[in-house]
C-alpha positions in Angstrom: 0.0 0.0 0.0 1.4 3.6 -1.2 -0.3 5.9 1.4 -1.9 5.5 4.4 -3.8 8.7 4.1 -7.1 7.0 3.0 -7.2 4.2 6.4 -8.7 6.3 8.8 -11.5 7.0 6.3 -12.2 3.2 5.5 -12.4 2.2 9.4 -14.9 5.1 9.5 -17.0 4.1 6.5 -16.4 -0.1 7.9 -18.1 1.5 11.6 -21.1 2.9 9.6 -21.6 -0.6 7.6 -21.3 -2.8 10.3 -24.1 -0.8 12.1 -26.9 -1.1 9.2 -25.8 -4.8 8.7 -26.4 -4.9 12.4 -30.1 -2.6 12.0 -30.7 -4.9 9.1 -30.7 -8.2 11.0 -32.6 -6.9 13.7 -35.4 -6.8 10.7 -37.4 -10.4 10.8 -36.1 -12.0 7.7 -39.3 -11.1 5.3 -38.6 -7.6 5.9 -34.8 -8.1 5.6 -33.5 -6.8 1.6 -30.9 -9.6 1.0 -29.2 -8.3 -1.7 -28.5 -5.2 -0.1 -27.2 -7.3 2.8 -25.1 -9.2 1.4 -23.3 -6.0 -0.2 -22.6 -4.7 2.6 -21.0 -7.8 4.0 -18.8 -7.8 0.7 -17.8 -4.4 1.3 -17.5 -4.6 5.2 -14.6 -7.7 4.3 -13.1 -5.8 1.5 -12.5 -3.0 3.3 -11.4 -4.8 6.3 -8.5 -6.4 4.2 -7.4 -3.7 2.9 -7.0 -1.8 6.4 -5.4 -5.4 7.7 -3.2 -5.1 5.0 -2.4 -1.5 5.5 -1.7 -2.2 9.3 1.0 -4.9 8.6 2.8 -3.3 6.1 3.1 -0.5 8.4 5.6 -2.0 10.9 9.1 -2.2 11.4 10.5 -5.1 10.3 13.3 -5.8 13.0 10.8 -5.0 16.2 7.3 -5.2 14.8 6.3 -1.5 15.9 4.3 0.3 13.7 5.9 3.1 12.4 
């Protein structure tokens, strides 16, 4: 990953998803919009990776802080 100006944006935007997955379920299932659901889930994980990713590439190799 080039920058790391973007991250703090993406853990924002995974918060916010998480919570209407989260309002979402709490719908009984005939009421729940699957597709939309499931969306959100793909973006939730996508996003995630990429902030994993971001967070390991982002340490010092000989001590393992982050730099």
């Amino acid at each position: 990953m080039k920058t790391q100006a973007f991250i703090p944006v993406f853990k924002v935007r995974i918060k916010k998803l998480r919570k209407s997955i989260t309002e979402e379920l709490e719908k009984t299932k005939s009421e729940r919009r699957k597709e939309a659901l499931k969306g959100w889930i793909q973006d939730s994980r996508r996003l995630q990776a990429t902030v994993t990713m971001a967070d390991t590439q982002n340490k010092c190799p000989h001590c393992g802080e982050r730099l």
